[in-house]
PDB file of N, H, CA, C and O in Angstrom:
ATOM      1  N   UNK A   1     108.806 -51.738 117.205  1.00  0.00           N
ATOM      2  CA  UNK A   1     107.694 -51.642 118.111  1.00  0.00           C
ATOM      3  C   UNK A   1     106.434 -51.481 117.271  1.00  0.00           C
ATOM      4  O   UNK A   1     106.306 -50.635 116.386  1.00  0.00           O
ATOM      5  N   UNK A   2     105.581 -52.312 117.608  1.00  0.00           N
ATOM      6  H   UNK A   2     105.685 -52.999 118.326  1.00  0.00           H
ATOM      7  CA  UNK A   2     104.083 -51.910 116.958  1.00  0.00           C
ATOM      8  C   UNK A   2     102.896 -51.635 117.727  1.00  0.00           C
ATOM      9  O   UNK A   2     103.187 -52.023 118.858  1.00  0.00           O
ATOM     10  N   UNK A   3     101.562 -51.120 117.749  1.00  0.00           N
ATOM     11  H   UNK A   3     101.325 -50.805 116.830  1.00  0.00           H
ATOM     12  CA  UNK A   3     100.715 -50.818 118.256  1.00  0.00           C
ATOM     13  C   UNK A   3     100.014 -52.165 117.462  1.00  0.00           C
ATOM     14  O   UNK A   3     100.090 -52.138 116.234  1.00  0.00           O
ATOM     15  N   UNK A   4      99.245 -53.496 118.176  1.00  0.00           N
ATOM     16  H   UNK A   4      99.183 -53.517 119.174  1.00  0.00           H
ATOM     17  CA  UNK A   4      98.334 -54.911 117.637  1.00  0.00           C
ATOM     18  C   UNK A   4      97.596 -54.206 118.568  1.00  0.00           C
ATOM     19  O   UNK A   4      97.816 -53.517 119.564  1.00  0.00           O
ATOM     20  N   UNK A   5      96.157 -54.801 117.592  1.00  0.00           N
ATOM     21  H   UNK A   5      95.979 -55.360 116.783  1.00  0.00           H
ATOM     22  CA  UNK A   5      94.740 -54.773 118.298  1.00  0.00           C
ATOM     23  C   UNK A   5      94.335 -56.307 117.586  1.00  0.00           C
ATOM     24  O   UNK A   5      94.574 -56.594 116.413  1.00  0.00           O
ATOM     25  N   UNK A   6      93.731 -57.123 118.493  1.00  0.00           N
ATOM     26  H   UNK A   6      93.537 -56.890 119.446  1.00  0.00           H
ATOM     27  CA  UNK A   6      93.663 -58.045 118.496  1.00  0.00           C
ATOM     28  C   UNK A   6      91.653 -58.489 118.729  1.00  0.00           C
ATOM     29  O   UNK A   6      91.085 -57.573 119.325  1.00  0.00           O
ATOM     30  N   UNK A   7      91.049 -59.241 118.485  1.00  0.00           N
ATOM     31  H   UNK A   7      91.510 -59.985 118.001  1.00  0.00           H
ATOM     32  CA  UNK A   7      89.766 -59.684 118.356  1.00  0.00           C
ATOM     33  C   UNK A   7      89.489 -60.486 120.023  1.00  0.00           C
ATOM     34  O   UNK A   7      90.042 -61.574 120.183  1.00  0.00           O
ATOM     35  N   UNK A   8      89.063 -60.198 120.611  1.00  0.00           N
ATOM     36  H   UNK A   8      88.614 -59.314 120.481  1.00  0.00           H
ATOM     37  CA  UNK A   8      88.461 -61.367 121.225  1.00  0.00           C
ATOM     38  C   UNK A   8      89.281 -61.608 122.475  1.00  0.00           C
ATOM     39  O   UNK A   8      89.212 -60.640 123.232  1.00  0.00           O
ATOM     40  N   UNK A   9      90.005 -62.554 122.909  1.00  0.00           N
ATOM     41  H   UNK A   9      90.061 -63.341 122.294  1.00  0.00           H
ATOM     42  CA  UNK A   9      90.811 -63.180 124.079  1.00  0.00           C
ATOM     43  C   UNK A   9      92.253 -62.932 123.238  1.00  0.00           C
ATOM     44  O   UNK A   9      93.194 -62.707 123.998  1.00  0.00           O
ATOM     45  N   UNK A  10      92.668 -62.935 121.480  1.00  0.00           N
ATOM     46  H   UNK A  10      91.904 -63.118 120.863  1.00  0.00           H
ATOM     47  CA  UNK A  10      93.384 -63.509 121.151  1.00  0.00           C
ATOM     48  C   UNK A  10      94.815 -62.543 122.094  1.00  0.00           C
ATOM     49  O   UNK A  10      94.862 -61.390 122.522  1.00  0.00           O
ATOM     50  N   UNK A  11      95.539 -63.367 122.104  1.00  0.00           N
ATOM     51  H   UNK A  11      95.501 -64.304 121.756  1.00  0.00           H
ATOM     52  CA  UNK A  11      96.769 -62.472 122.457  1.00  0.00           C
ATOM     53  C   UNK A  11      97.852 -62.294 121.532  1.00  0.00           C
ATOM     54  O   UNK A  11      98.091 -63.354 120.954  1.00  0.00           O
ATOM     55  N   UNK A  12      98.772 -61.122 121.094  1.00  0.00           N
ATOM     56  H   UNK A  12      98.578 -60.261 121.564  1.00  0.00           H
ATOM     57  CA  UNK A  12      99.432 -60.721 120.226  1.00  0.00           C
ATOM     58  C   UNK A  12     100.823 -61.746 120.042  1.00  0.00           C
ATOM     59  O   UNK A  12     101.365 -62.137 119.009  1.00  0.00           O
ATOM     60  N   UNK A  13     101.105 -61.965 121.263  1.00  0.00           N
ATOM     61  H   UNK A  13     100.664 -61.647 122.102  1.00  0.00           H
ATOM     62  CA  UNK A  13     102.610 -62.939 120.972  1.00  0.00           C
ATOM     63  C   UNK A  13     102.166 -64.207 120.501  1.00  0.00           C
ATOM     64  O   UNK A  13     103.021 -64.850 119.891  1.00  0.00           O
ATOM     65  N   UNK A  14     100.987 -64.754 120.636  1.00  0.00           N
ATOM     66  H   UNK A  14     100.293 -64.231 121.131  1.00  0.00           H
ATOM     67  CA  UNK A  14     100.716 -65.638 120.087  1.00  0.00           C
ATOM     68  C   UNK A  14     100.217 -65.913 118.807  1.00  0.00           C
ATOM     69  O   UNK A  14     100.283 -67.010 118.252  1.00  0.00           O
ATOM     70  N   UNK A  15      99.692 -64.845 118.330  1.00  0.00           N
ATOM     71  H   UNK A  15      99.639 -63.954 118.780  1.00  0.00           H
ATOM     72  CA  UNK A  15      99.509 -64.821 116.837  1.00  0.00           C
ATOM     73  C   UNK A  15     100.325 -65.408 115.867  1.00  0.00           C
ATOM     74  O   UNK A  15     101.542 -65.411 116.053  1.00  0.00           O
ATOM     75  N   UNK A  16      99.891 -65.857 114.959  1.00  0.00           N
ATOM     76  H   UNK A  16      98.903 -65.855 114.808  1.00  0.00           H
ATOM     77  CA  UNK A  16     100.464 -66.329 113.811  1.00  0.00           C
ATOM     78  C   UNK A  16     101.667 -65.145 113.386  1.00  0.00           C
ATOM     79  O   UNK A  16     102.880 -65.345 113.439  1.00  0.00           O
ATOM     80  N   UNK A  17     101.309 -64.463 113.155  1.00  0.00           N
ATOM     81  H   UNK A  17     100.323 -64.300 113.111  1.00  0.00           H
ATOM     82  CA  UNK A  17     102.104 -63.346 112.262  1.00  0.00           C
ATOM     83  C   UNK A  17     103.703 -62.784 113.487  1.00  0.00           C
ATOM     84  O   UNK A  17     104.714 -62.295 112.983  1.00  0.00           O
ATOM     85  N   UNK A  18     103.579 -62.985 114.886  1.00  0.00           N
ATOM     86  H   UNK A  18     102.758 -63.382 115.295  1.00  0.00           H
ATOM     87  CA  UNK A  18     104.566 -62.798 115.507  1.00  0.00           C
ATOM     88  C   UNK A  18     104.986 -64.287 116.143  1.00  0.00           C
ATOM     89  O   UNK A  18     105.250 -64.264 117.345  1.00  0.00           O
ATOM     90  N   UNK A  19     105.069 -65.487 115.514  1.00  0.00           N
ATOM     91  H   UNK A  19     104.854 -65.505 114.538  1.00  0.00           H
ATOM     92  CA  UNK A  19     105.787 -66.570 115.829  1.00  0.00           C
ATOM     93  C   UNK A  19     106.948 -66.557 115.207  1.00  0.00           C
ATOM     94  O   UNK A  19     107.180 -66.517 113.999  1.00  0.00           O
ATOM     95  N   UNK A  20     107.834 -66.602 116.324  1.00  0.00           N
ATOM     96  H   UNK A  20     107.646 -66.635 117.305  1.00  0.00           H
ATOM     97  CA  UNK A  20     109.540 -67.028 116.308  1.00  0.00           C
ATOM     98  C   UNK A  20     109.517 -65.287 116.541  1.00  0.00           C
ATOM     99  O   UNK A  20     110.637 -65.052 116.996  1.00  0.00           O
ATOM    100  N   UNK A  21     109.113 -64.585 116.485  1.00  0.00           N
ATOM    101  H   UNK A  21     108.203 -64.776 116.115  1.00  0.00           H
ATOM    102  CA  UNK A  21     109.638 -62.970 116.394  1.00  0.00           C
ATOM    103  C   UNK A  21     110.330 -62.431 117.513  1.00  0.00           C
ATOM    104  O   UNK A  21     111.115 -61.486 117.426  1.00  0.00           O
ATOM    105  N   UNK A  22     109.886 -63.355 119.139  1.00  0.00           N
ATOM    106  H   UNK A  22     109.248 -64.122 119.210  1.00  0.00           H
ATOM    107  CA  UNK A  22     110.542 -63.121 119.624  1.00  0.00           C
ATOM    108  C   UNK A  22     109.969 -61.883 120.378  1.00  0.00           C
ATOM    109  O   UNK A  22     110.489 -61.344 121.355  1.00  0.00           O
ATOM    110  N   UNK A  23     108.400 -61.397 119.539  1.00  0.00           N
ATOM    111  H   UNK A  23     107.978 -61.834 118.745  1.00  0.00           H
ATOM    112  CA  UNK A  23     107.480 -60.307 120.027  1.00  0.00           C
ATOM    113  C   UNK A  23     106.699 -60.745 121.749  1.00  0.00           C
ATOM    114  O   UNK A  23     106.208 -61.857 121.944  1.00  0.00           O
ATOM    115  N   UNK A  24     106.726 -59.695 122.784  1.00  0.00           N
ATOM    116  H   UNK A  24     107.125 -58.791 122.626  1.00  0.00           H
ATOM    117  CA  UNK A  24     106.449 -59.456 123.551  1.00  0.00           C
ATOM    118  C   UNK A  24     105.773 -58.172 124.034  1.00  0.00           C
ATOM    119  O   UNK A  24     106.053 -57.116 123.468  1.00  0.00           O
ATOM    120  N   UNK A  25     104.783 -58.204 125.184  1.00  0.00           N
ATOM    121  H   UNK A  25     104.556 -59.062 125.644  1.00  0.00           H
ATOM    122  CA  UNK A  25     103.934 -57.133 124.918  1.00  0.00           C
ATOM    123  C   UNK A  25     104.307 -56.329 126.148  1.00  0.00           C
ATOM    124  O   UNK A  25     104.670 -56.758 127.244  1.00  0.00           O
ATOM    125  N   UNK A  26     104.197 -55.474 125.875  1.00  0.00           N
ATOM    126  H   UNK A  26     103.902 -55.125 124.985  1.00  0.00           H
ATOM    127  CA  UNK A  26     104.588 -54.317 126.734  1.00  0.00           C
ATOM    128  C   UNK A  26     103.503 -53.822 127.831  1.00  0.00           C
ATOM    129  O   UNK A  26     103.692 -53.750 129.045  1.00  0.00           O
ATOM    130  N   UNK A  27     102.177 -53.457 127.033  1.00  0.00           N
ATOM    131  H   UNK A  27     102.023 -53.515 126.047  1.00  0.00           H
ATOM    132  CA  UNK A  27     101.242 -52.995 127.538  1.00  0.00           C
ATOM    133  C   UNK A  27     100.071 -53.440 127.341  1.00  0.00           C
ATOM    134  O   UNK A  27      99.959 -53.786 126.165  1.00  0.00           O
ATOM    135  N   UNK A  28      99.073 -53.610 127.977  1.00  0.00           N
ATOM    136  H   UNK A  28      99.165 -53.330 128.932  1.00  0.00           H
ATOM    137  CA  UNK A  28      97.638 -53.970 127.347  1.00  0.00           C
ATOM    138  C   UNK A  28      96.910 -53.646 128.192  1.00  0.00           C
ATOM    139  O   UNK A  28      97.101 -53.802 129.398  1.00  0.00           O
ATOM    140  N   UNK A  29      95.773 -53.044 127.560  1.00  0.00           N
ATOM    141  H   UNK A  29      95.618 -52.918 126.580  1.00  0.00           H
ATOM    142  CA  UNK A  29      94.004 -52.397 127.816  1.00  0.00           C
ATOM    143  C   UNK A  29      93.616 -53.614 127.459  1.00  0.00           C
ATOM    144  O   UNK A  29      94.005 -54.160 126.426  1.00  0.00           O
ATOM    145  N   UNK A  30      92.433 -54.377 128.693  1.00  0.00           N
ATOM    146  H   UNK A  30      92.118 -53.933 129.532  1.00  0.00           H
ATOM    147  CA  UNK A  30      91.019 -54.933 128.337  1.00  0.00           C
ATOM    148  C   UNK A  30      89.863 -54.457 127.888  1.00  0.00           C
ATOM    149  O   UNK A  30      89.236 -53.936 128.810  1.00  0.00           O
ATOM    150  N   UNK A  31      89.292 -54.410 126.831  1.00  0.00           N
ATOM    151  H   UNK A  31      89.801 -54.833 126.082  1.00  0.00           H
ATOM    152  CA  UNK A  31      87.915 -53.455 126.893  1.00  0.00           C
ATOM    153  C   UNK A  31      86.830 -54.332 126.857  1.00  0.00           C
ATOM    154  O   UNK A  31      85.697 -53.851 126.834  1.00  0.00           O
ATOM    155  N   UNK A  32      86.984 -55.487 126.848  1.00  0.00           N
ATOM    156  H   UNK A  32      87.905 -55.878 126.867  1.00  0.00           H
ATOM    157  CA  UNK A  32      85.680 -56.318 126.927  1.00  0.00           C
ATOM    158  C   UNK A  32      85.069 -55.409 127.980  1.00  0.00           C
ATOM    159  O   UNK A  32      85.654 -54.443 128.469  1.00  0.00           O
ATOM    160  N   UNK A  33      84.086 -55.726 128.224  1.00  0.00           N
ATOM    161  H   UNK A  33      83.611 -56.511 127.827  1.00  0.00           H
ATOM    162  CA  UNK A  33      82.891 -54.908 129.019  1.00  0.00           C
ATOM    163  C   UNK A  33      82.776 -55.526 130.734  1.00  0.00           C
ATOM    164  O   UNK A  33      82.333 -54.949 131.727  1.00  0.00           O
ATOM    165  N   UNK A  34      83.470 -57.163 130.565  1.00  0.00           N
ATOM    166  H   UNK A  34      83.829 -57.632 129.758  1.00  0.00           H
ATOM    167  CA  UNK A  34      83.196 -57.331 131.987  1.00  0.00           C
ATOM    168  C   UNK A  34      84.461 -56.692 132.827  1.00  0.00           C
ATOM    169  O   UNK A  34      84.466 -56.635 134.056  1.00  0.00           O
ATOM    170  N   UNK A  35      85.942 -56.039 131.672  1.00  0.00           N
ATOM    171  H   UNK A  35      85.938 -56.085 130.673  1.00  0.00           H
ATOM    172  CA  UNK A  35      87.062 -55.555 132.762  1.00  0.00           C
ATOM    173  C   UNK A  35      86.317 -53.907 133.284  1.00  0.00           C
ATOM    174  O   UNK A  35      86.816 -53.425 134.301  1.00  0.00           O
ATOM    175  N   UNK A  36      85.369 -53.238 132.717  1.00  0.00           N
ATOM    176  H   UNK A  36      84.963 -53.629 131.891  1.00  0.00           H
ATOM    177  CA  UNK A  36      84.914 -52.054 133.347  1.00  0.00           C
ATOM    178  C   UNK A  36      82.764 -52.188 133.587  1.00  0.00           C
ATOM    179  O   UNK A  36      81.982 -51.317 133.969  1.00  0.00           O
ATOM    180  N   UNK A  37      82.611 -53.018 133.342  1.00  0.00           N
ATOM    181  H   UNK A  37      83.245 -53.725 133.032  1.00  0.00           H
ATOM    182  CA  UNK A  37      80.992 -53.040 133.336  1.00  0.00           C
ATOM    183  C   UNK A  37      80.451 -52.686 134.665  1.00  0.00           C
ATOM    184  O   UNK A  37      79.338 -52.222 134.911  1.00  0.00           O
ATOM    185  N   UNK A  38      81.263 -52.933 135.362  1.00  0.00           N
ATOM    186  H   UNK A  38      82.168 -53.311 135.162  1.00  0.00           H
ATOM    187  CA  UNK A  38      80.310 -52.782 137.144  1.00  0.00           C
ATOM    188  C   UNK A  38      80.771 -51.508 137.618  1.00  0.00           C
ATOM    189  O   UNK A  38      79.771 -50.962 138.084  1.00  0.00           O
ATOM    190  N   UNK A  39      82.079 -50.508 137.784  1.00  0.00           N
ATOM    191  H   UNK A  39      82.891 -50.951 137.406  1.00  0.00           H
ATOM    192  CA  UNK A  39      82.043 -49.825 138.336  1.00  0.00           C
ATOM    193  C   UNK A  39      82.251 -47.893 136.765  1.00  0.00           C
ATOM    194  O   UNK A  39      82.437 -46.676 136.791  1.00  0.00           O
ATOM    195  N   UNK A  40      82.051 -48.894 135.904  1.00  0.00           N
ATOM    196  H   UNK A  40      81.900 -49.883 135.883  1.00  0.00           H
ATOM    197  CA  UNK A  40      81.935 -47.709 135.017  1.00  0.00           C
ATOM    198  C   UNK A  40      80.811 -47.785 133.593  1.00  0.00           C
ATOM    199  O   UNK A  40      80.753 -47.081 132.585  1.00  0.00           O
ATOM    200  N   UNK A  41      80.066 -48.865 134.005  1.00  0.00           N
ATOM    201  H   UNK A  41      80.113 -49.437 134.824  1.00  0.00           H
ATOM    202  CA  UNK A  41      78.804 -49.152 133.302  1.00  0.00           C
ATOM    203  C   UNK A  41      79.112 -49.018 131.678  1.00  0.00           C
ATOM    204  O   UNK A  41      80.213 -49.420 131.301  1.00  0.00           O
ATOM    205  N   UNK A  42      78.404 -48.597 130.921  1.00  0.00           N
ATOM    206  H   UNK A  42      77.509 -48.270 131.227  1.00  0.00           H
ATOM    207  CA  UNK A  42      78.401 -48.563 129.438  1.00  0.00           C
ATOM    208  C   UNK A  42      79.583 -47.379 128.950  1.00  0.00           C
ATOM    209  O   UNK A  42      79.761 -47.178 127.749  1.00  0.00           O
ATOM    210  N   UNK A  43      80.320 -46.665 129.939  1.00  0.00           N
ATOM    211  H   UNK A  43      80.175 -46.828 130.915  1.00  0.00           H
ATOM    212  CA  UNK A  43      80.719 -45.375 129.117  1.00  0.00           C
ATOM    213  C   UNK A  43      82.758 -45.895 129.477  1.00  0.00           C
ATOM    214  O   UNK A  43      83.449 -45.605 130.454  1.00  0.00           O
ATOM    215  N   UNK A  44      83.027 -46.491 128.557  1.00  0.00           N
ATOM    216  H   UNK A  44      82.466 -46.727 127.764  1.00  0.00           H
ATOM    217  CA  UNK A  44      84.275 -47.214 128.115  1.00  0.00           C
ATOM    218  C   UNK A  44      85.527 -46.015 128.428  1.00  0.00           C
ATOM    219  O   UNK A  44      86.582 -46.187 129.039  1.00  0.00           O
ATOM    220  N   UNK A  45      85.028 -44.823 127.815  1.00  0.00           N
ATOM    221  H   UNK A  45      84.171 -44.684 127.319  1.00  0.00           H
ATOM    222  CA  UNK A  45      85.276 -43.889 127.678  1.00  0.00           C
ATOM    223  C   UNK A  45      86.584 -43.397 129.676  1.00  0.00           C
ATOM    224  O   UNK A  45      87.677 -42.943 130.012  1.00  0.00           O
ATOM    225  N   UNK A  46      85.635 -43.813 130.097  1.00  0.00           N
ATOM    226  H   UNK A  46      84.746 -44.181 129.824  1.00  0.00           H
ATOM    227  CA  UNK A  46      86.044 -43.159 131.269  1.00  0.00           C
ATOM    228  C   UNK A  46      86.284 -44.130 131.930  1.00  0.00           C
ATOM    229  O   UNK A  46      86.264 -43.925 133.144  1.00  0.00           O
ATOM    230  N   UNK A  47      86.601 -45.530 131.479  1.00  0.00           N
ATOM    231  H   UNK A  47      86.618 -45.696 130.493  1.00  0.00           H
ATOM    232  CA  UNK A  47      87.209 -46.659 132.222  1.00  0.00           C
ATOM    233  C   UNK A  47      88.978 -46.080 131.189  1.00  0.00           C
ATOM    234  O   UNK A  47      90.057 -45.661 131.609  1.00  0.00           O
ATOM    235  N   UNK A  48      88.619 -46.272 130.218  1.00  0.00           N
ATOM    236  H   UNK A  48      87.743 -46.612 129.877  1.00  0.00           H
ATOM    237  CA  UNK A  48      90.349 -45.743 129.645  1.00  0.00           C
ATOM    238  C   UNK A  48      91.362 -44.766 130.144  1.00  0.00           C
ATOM    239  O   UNK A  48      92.592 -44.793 130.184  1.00  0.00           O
ATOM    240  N   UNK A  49      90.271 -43.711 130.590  1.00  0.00           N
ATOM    241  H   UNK A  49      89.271 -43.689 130.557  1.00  0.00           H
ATOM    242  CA  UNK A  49      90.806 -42.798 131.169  1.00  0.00           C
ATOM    243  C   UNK A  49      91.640 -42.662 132.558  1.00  0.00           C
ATOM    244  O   UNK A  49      92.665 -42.112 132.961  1.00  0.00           O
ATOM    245  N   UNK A  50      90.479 -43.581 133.107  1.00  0.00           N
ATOM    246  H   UNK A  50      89.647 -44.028 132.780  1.00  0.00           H
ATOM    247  CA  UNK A  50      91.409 -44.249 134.943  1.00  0.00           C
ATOM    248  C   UNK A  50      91.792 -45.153 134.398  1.00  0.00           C
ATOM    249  O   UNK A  50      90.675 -45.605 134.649  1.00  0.00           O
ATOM    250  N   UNK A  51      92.348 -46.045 133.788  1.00  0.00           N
ATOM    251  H   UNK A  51      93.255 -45.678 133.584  1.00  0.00           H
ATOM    252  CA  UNK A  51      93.368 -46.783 133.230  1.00  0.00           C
ATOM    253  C   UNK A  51      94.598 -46.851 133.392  1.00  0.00           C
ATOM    254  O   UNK A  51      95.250 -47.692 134.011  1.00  0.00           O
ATOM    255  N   UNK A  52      95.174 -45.281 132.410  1.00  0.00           N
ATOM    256  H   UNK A  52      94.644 -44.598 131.908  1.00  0.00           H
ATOM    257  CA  UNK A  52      96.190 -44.712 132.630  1.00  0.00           C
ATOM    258  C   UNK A  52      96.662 -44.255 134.351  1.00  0.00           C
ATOM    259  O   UNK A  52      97.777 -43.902 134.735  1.00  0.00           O
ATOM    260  N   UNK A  53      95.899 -44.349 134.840  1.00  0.00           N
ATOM    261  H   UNK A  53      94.993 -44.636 134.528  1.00  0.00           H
ATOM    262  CA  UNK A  53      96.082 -43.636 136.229  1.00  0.00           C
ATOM    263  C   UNK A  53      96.730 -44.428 137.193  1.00  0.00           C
ATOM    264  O   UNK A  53      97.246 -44.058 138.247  1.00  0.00           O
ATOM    265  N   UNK A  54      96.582 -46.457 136.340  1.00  0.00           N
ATOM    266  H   UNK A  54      96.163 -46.757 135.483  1.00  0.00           H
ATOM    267  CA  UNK A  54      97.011 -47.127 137.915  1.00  0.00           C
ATOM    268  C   UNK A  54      97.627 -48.086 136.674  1.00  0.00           C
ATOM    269  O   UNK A  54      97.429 -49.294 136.800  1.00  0.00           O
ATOM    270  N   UNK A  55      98.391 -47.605 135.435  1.00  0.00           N
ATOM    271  H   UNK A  55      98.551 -46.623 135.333  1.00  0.00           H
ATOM    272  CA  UNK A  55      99.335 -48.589 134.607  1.00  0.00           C
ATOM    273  C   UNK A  55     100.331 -48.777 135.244  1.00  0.00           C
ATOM    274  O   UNK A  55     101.080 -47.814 135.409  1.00  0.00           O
ATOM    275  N   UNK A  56     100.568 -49.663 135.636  1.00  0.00           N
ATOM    276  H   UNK A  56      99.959 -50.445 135.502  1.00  0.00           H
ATOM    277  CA  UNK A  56     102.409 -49.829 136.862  1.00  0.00           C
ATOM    278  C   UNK A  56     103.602 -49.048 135.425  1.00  0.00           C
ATOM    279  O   UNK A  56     104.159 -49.618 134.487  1.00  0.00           O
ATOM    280  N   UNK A  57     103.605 -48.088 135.696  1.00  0.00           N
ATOM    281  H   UNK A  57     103.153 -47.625 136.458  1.00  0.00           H
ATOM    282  CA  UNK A  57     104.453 -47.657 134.331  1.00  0.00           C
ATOM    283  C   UNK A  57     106.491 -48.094 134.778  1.00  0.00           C
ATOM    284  O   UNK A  57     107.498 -47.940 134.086  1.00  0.00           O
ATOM    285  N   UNK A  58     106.400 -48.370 135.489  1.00  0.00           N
ATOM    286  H   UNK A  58     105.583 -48.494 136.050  1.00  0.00           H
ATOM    287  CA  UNK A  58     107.250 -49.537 136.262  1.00  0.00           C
ATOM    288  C   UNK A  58     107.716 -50.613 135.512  1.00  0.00           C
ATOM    289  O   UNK A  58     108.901 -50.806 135.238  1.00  0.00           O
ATOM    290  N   UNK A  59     106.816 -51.285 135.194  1.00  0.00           N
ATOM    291  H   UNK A  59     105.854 -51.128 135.417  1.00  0.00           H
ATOM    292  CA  UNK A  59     106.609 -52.478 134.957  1.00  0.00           C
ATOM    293  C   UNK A  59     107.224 -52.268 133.255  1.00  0.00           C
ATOM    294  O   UNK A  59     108.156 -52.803 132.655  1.00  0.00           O
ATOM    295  N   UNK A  60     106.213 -51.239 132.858  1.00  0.00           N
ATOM    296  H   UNK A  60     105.455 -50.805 133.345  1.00  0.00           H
ATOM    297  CA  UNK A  60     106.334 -51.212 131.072  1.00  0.00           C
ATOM    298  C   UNK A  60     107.783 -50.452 130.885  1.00  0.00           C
ATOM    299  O   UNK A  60     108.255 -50.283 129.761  1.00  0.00           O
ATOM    300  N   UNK A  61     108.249 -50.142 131.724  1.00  0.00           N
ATOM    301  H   UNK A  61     107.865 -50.279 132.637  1.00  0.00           H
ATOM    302  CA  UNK A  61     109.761 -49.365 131.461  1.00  0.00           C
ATOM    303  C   UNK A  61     110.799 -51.027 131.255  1.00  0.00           C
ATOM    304  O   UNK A  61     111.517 -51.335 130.304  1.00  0.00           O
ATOM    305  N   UNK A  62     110.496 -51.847 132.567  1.00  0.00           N
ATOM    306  H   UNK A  62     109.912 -51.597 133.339  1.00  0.00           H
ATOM    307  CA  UNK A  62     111.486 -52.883 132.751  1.00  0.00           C
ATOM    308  C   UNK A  62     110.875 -53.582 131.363  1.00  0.00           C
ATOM    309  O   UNK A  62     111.773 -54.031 130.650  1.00  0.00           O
ATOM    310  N   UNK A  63     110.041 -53.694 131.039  1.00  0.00           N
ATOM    311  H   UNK A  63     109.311 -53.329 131.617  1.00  0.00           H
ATOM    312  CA  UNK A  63     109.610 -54.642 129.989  1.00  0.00           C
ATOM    313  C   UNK A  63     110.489 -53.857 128.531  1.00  0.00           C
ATOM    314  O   UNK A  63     111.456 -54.453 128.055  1.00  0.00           O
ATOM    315  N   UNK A  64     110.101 -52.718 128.027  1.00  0.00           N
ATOM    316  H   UNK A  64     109.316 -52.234 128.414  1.00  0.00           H
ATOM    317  CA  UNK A  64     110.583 -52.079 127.536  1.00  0.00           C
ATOM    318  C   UNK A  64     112.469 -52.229 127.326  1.00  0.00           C
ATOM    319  O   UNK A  64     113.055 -52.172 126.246  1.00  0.00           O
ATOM    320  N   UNK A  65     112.881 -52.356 128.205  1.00  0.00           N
ATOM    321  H   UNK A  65     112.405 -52.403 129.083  1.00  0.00           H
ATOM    322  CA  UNK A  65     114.620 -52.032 128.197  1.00  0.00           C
ATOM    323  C   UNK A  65     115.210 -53.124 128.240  1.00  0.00           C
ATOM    324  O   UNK A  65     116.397 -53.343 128.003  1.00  0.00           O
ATOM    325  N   UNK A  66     114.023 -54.176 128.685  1.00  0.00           N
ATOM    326  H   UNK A  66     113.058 -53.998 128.878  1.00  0.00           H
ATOM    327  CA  UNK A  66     114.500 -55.834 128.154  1.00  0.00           C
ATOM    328  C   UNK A  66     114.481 -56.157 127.229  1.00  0.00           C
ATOM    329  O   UNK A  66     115.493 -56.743 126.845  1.00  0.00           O
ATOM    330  N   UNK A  67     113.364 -55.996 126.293  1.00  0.00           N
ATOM    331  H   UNK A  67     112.542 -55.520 126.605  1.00  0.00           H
ATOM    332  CA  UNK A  67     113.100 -55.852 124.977  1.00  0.00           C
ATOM    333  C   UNK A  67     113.935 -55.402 124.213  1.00  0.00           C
ATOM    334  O   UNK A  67     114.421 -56.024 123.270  1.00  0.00           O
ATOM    335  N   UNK A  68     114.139 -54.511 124.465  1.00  0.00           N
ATOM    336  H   UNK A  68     113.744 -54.005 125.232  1.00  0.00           H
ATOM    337  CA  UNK A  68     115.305 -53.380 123.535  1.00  0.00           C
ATOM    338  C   UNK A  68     116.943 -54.187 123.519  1.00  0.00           C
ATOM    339  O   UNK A  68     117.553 -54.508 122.499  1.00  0.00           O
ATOM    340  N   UNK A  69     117.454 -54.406 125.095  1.00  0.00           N
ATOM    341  H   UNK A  69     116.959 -54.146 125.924  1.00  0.00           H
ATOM    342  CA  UNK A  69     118.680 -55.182 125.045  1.00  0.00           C
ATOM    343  C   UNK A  69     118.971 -56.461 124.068  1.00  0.00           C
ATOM    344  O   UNK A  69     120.041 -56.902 123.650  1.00  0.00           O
ATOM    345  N   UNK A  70     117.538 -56.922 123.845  1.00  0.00           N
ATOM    346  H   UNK A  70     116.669 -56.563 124.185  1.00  0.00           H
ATOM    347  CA  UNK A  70     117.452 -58.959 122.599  1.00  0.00           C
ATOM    348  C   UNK A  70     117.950 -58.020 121.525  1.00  0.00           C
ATOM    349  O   UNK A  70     118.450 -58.747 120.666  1.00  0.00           O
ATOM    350  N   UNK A  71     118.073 -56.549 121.098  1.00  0.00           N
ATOM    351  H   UNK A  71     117.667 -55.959 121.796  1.00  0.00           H
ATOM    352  CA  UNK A  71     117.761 -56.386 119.883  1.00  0.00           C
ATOM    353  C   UNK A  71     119.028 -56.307 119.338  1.00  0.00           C
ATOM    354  O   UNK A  71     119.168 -56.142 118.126  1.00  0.00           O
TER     355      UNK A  71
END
């Protein structure tokens, strides 16, 4: 498992460095400015924070235990 931070739009499974790996992402934060700019203005800070609050943690469990079974 790794923690990628990535530049821009790029997305991690598609990267060069995880082709054929078979890497899939579990979780991901947008921070470009237009996924929180309107209802949490300049302070990023407190878009991260309600973030966590509505992650389908659902979702990252099934992703998670699928992942784990390829291995």
């Amino acid at each position: 498992m790794s923690i990628v931070t990535t530049a821009n739009q790029d997305h991690p499974e598609f990267a060069p460095q995880f082709a054929g790996t078979g890497a899939m992402t579990l979780l991901a934060l947008d921070v470009w400015e237009h996924a929180y700019y309107v209802k949490y203005r300049n302070v990023r800070a407190n878009y991260v924070a309600a973030w966590w609050n509505v992650t389908n943690w659902t979702d990252v469990c099934t992703r998670f235990q699928g992942g784990a079974a390829k291995l």
